[in-house]
C-alpha positions as a Markdown table, in Angstrom:
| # | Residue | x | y | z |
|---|---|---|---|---|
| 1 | Unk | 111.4 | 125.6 | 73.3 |
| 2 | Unk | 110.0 | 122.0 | 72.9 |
| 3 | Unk | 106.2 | 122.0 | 72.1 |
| 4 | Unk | 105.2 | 118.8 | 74.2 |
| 5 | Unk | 102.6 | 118.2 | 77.1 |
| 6 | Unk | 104.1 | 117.4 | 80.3 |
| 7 | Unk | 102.9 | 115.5 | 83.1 |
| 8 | Unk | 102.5 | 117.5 | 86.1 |
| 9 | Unk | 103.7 | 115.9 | 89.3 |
| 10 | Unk | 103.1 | 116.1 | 93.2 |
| 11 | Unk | 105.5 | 114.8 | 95.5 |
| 12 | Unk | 103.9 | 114.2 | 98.5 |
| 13 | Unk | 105.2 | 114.3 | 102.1 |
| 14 | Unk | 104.4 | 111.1 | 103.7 |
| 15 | Unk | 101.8 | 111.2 | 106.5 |
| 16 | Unk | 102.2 | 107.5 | 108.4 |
| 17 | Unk | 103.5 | 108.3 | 111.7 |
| 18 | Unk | 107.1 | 107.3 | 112.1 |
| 19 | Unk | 107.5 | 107.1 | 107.9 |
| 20 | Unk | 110.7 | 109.4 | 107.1 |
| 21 | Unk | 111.3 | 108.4 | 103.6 |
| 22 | Unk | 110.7 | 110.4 | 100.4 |
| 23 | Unk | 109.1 | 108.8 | 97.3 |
| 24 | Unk | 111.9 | 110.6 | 95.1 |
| 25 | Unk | 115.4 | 112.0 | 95.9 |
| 26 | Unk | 116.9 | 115.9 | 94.3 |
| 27 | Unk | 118.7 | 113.4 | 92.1 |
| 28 | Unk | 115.7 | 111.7 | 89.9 |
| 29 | Unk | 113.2 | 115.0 | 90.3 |
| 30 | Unk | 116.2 | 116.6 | 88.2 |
| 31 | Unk | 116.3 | 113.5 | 85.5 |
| 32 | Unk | 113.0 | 113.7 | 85.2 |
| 33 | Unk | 112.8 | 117.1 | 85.0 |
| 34 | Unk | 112.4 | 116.8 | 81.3 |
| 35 | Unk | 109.5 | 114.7 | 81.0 |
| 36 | Unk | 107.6 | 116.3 | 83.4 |
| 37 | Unk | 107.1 | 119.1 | 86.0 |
| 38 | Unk | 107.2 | 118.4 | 89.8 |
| 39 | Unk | 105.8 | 120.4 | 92.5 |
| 40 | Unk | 106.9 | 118.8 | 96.0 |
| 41 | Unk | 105.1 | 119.5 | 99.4 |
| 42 | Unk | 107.5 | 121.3 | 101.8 |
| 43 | Unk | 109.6 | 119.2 | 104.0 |
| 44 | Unk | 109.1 | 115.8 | 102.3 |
| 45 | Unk | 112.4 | 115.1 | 101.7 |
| 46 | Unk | 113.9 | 116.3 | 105.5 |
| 47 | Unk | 113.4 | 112.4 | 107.2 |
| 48 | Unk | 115.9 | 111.2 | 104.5 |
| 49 | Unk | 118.8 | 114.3 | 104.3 |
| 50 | Unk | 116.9 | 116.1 | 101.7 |
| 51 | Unk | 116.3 | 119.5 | 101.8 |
| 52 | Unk | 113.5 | 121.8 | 100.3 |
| 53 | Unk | 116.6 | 124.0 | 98.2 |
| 54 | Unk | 117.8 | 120.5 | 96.9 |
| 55 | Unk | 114.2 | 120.0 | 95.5 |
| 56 | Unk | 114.3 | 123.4 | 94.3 |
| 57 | Unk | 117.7 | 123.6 | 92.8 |
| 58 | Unk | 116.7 | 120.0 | 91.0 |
| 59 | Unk | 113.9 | 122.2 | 89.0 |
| 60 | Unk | 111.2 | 121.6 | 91.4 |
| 61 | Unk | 108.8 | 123.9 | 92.5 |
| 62 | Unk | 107.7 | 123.9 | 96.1 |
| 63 | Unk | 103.6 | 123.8 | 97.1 |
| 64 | Unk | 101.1 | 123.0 | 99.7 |
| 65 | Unk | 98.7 | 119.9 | 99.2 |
| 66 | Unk | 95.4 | 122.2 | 98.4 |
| 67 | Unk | 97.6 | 124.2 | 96.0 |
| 68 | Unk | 98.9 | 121.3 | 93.8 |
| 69 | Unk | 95.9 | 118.9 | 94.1 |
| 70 | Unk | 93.7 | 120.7 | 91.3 |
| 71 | Unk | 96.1 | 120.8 | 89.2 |
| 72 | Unk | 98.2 | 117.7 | 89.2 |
| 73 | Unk | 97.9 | 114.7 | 87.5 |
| 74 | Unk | 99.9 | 111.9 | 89.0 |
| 75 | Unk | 100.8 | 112.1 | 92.7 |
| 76 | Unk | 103.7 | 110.3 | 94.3 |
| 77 | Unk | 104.7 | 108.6 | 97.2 |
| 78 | Unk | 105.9 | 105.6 | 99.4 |
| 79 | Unk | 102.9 | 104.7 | 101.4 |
| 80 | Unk | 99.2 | 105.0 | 100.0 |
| 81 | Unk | 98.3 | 108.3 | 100.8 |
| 82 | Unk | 95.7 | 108.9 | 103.9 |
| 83 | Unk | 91.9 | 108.6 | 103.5 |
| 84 | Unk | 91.5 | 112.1 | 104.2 |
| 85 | Unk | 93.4 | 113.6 | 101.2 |
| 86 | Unk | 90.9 | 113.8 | 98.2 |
| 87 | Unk | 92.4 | 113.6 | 94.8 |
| 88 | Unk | 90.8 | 114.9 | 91.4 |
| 89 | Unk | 88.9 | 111.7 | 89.6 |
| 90 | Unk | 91.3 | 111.7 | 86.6 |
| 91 | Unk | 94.4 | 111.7 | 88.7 |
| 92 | Unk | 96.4 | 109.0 | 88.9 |
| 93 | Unk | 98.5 | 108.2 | 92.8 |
| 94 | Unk | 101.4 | 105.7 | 92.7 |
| 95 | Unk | 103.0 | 104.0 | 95.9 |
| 96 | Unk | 104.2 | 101.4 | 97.4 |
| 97 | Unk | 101.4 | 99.9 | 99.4 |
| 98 | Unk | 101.8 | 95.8 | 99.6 |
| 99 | Unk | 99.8 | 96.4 | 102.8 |
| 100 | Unk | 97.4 | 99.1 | 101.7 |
| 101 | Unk | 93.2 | 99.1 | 102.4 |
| 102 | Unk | 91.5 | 98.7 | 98.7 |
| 103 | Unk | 90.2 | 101.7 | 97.8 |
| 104 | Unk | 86.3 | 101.7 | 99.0 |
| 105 | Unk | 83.0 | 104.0 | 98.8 |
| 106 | Unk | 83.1 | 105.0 | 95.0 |
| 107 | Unk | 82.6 | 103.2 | 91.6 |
| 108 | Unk | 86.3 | 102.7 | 89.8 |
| 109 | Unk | 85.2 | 105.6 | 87.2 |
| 110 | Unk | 84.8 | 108.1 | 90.4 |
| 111 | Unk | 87.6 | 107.8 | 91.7 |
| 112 | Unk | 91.5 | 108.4 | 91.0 |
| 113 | Unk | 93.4 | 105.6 | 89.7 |
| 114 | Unk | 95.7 | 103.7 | 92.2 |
| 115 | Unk | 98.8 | 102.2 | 90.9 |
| 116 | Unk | 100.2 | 100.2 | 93.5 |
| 117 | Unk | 103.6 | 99.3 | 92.6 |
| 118 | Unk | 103.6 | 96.6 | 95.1 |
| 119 | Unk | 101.9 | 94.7 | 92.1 |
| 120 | Unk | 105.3 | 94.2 | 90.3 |
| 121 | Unk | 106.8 | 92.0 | 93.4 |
| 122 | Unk | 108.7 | 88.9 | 91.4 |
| 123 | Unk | 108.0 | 90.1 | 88.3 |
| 124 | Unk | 111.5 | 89.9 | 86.2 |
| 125 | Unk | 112.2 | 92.7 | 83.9 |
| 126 | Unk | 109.3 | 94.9 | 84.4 |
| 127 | Unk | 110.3 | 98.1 | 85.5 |
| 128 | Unk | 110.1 | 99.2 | 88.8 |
| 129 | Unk | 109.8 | 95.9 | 89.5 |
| 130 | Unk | 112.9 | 95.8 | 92.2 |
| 131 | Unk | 111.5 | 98.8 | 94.3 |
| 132 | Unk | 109.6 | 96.5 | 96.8 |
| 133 | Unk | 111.9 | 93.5 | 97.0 |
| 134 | Unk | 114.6 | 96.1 | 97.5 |
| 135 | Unk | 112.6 | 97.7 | 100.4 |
| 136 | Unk | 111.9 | 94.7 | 102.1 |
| 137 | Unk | 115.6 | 93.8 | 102.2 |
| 138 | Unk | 116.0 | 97.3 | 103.8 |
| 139 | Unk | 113.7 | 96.4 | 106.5 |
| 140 | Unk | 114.9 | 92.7 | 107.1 |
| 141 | Unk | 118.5 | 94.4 | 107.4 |
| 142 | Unk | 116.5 | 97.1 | 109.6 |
| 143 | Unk | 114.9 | 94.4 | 111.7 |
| 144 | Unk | 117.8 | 93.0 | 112.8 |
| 145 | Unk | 120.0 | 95.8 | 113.7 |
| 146 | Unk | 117.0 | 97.1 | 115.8 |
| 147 | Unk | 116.7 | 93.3 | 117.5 |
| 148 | Unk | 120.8 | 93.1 | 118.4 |
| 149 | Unk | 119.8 | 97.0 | 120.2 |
| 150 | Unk | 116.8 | 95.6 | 122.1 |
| 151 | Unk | 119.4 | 92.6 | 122.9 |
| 152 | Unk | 122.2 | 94.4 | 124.0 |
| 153 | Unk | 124.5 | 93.0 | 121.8 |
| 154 | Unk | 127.3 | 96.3 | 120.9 |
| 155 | Unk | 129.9 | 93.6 | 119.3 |
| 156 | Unk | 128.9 | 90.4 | 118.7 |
| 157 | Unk | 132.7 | 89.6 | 117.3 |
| 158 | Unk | 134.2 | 90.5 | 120.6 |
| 159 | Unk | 137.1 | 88.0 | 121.6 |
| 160 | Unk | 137.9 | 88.1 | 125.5 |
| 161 | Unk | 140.8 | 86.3 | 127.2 |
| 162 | Unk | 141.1 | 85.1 | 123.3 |
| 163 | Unk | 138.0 | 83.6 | 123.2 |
| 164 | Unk | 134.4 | 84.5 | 121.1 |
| 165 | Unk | 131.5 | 85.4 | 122.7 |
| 166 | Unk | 128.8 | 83.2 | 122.8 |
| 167 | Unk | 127.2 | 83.7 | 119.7 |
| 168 | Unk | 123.1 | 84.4 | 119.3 |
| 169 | Unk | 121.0 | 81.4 | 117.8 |
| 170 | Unk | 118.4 | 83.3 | 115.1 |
| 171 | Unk | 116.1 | 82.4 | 113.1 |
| 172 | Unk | 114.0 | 83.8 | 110.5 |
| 173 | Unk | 110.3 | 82.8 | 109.3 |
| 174 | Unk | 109.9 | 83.3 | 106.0 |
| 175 | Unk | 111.9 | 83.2 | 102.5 |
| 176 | Unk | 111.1 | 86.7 | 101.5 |
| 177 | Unk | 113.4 | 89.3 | 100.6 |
| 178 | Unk | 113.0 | 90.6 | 104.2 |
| 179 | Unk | 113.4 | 87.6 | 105.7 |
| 180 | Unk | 116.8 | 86.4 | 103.6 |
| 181 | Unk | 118.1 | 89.9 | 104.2 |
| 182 | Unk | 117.5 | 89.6 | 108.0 |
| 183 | Unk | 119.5 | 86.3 | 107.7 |
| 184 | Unk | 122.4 | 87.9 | 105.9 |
| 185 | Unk | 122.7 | 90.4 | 108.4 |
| 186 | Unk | 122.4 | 88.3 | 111.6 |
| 187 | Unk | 125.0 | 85.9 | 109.8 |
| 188 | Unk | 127.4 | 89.2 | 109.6 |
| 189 | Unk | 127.0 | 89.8 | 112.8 |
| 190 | Unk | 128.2 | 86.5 | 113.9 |
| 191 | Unk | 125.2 | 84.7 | 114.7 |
| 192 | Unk | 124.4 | 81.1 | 114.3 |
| 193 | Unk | 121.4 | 81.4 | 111.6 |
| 194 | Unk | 118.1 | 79.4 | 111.0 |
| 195 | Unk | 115.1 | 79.5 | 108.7 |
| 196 | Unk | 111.8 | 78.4 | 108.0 |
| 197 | Unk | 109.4 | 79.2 | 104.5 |
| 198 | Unk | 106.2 | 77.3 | 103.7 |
| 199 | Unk | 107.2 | 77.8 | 99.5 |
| 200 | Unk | 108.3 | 75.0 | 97.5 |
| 201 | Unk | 112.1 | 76.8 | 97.3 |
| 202 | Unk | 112.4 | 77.7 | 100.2 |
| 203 | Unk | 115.0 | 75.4 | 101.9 |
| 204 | Unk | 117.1 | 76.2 | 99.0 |
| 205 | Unk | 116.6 | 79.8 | 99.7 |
| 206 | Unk | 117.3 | 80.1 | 103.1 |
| 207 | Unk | 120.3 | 77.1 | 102.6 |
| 208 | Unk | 121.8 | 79.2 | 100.2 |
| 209 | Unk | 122.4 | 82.0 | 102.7 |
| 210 | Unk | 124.3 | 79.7 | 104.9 |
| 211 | Unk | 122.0 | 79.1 | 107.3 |
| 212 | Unk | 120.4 | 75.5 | 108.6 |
| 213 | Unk | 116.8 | 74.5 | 107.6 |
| 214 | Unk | 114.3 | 74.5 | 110.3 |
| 215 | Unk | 111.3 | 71.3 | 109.8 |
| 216 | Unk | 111.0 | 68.1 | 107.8 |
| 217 | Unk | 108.8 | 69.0 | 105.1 |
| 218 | Unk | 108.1 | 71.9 | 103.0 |
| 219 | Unk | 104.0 | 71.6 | 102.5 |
| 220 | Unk | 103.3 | 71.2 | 106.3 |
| 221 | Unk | 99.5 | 72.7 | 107.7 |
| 222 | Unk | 99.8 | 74.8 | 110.3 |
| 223 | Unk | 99.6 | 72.7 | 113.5 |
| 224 | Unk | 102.0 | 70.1 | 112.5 |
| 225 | Unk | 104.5 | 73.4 | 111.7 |
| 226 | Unk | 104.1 | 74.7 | 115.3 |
| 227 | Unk | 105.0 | 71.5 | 116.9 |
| 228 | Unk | 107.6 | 70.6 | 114.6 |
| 229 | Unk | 109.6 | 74.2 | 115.4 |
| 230 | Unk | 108.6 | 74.7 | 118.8 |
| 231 | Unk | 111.1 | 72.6 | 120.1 |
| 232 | Unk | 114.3 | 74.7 | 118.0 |
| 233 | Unk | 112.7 | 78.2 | 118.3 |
| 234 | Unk | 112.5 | 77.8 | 122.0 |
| 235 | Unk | 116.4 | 78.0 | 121.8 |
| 236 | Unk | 116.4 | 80.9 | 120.1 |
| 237 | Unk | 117.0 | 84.2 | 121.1 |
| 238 | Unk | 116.5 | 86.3 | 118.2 |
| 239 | Unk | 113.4 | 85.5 | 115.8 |
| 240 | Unk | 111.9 | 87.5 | 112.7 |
| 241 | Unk | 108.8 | 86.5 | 111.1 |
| 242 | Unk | 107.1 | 87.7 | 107.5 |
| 243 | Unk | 105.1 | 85.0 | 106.1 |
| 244 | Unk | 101.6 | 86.6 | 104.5 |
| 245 | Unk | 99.6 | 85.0 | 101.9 |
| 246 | Unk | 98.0 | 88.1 | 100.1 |
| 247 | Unk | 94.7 | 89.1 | 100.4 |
| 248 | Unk | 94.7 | 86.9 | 103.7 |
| 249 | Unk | 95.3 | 87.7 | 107.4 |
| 250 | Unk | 98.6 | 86.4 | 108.0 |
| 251 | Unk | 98.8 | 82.9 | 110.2 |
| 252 | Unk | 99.8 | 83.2 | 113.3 |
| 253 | Unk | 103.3 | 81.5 | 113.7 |
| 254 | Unk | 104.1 | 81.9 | 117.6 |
| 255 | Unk | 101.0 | 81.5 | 119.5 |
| 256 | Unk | 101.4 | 82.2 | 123.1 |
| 257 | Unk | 102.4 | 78.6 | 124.3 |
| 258 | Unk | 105.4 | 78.9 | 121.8 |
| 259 | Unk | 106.0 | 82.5 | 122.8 |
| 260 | Unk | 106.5 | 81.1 | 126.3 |
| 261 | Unk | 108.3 | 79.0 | 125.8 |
| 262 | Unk | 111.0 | 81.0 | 124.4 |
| 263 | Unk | 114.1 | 82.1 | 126.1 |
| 264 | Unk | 114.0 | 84.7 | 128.4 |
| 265 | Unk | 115.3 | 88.0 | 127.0 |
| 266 | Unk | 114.4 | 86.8 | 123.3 |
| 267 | Unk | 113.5 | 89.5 | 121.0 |
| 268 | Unk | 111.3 | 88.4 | 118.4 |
| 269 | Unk | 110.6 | 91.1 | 115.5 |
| 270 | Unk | 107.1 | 91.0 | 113.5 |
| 271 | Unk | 107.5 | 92.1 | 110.0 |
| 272 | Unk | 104.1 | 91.4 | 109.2 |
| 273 | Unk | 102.8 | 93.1 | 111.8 |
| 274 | Unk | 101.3 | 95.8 | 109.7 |
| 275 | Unk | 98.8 | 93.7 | 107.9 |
| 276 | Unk | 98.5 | 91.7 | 111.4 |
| 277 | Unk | 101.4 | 89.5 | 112.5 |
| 278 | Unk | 102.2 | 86.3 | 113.0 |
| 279 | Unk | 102.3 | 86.5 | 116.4 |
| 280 | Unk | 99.8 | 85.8 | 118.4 |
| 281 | Unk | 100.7 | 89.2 | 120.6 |
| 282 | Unk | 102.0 | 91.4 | 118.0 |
| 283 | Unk | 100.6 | 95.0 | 118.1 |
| 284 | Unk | 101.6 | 97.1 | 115.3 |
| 285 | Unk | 103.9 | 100.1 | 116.3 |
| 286 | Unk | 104.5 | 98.8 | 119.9 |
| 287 | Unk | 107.3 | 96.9 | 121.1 |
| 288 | Unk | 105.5 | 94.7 | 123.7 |
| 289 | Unk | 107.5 | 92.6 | 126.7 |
| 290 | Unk | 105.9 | 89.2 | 127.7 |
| 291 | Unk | 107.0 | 86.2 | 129.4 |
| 292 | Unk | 110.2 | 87.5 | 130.1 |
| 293 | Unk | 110.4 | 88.4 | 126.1 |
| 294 | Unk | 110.2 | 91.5 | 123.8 |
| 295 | Unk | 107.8 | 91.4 | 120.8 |
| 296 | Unk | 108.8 | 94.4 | 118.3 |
| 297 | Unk | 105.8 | 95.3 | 116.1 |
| 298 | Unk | 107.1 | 98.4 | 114.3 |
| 299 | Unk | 106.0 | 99.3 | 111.0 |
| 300 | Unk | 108.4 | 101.2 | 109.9 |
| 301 | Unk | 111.9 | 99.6 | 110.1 |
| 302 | Unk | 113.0 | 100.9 | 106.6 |
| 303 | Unk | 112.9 | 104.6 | 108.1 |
| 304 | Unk | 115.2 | 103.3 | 110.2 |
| 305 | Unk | 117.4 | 103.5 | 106.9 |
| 306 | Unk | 115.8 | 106.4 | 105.2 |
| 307 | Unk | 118.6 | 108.1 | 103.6 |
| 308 | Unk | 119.7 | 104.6 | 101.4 |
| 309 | Unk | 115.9 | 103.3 | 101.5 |
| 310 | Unk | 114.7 | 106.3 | 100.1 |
| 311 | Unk | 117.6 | 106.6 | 97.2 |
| 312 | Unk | 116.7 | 102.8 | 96.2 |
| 313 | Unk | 113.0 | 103.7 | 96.4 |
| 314 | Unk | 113.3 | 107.2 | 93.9 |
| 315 | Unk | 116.2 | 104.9 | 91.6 |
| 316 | Unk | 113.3 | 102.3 | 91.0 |
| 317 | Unk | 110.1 | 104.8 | 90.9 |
| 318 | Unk | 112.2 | 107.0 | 88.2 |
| 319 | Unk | 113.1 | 104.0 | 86.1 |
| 320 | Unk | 109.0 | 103.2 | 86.0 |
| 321 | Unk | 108.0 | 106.9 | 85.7 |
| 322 | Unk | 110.5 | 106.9 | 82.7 |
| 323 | Unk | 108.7 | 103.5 | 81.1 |
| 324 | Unk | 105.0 | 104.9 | 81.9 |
| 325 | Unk | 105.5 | 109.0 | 80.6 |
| 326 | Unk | 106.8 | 109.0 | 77.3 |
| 327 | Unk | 109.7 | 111.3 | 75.9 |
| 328 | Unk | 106.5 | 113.5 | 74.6 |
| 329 | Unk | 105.9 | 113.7 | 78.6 |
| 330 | Unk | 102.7 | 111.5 | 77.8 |
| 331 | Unk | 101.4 | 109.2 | 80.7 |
| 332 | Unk | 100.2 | 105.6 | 78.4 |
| 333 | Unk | 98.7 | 103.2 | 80.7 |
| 334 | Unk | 98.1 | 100.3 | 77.9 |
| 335 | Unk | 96.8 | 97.0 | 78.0 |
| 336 | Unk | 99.5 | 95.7 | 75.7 |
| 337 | Unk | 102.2 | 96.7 | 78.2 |
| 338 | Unk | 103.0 | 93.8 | 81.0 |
| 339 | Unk | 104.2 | 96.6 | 83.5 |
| 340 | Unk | 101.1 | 98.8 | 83.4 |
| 341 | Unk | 98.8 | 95.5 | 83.0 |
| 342 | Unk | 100.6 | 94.4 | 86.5 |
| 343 | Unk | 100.1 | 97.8 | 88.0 |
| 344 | Unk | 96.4 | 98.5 | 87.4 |
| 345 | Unk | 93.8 | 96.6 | 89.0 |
| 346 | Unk | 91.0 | 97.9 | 87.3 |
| 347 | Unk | 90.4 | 97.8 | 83.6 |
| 348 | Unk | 93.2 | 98.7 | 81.7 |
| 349 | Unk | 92.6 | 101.8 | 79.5 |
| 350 | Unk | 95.1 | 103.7 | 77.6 |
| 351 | Unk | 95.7 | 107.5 | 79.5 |
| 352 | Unk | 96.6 | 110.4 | 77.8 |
| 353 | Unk | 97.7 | 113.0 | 80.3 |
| 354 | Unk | 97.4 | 116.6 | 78.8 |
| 355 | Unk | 97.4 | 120.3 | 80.0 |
């Protein structure tokens, strides 16, 4: 019997409304079984195909919230956890939450420490790094899928009498990893693709994924964008948008007078419309028609995927968990490390977790 102290986990089931993936998979709670000990919340795995006996049979042990709370030290999950779950002050919470409310109401040394692993986006070989990027391509792929439904198309490949179908014009807004994604996929499907980023590489980006470049000029202010694309995105019939500066409410892209001036029977999906959209109509969670037009606001495309978002999600979190707890089953946050320095937006201070 080792002699080491070992972190003591709590998987969490997600509360967001619509939000069916897990934080970890059967598969990583038993790898990480020897670094530390999990206790999971009943029924947090079922969205994605995971089972409480699969948690069980991993080496986890199965608990309600009030149960594990006092005694846990890091909690786990995809989304921030909701206001109204109240954590012990040392304990530490780690999700994905590139959209989450700061943390408000109490002094930093009152309150548990949020690691919000949305703070590794772009950073290159810092662990965990990948787990948002690889979510957003989930949802881009996600948002597409679910546009083609809402457009009717069943097989954009089919050949009639010999000849194609008509293929959709789409475009994406943005050079993210959601919005590439969402032109990978639309290009698979057989549509003609189109993009648009405000960033430097952008054209590059979106050129690269075979589709054309929408505007003349990369730094453009906002106005001038709008009339330079109104004229092509009015001849589209699928659009996805997902340009947000952080710690800003993202600009609105397609005001009404662009919206209407789109096709009828356009489907234009918001991937920004969780931290408010960019457009002008988007309400989060609603699918919305307009001018002849549907406007798709959901937040949670990725569930759409749960079973393969979720197993990406628990690959990167357990590669991170495996950098942050040592093989002691020690939790070091230290200033001298760049993952935990990316992570932490407080002062850095090196944790010891013990039992």
């Amino acid at each position: 019997m080792s002699n080491v102290i070992r972190v003591r986990a709590g998987l969490l089931r997600e509360t967001h409304p619509g939000e069916r993936r897990v934080a970890l998979t059967p598969d990583d709670v038993r790898r990480l079984s020897e670094r530390m000990s999990i206790r999971f919340e009943r029924s947090c795995g079922i969205g994605a195909g995971h089972v409480d006996d699969a948690y069980i049979a991993a080496g986890a042990e199965p608990a309600e919230f009030a149960e594990m709370a006092p005694s846990s030290d890091v909690f786990i999950s995809v989304r921030q956890p909701a206001a109204t779950r109240i954590f012990p002050v040392t304990s530490v919470v780690i999700f994905l939450g590139s959209n989450a409310a700061p943390v408000t109401g109490l002094p930093a040394g009152q309150r548990p420490l949020h690691l919000d692993i949305a703070r590794l986006s772009g950073m290159q070989g810092v662990k965990g790094a990948d787990i948002s990027s690889r979510q957003a391509a989930i949802t881009g792929h996600a948002a597409v899928l679910e546009a083609a439904r809402q457009f009717g198309i069943s097989h954009p490949m089919l050949t009639v009498d010999g000849s194609f179908v008509r293929p959709v014009k789409m475009a994406a807004l943005g050079s993210d990893a959601a919005s590439l994604q969402a032109l990978a996929t639309a290009r698979r499907l057989g549509a003609l693709t189109h993009g648009f980023g405000p960033g430097k590489d952008s054209q590059a980006k979106i050129e690269r994924f075979g589709a054309r470049f929408l505007g003349t000029s990369l730094e453009q202010e906002l106005t001038r964008l709008r009339r330079e694309l109104c004229d092509p995105l009015s001849k589209m019939q699928l659009i996805t948008t997902n340009v947000v500066i952080p710690g800003q409410t993202p600009p609105v892209l397609l005001d009404e007078d662009m919206l209407s001036r789109l096709s009828p029977g356009a489907v234009v999906v918001d991937l920004a419309a969780e931290s408010g959209g960019n457009c002008a109509l988007t309400r989060a969670d609603e699918t919305i028609s307009v001018f002849g037009i549907r406007i798709i606001g959901s937040t949670t495309l990725a569930s759409h995927e749960a079973a393969e978002a979720s197993r990406h999600f628990s690959d990167g979190l357990r590669n991170l968990l495996e950098h942050l707890i040592d093989e002691h089953g020690i939790l070091r946050l230290g200033p001298g490390d760049s993952t935990t320095a990316a992570l932490m937006n407080e002062t850095t201070r090196m944790w010891r977790v013990s039992s």
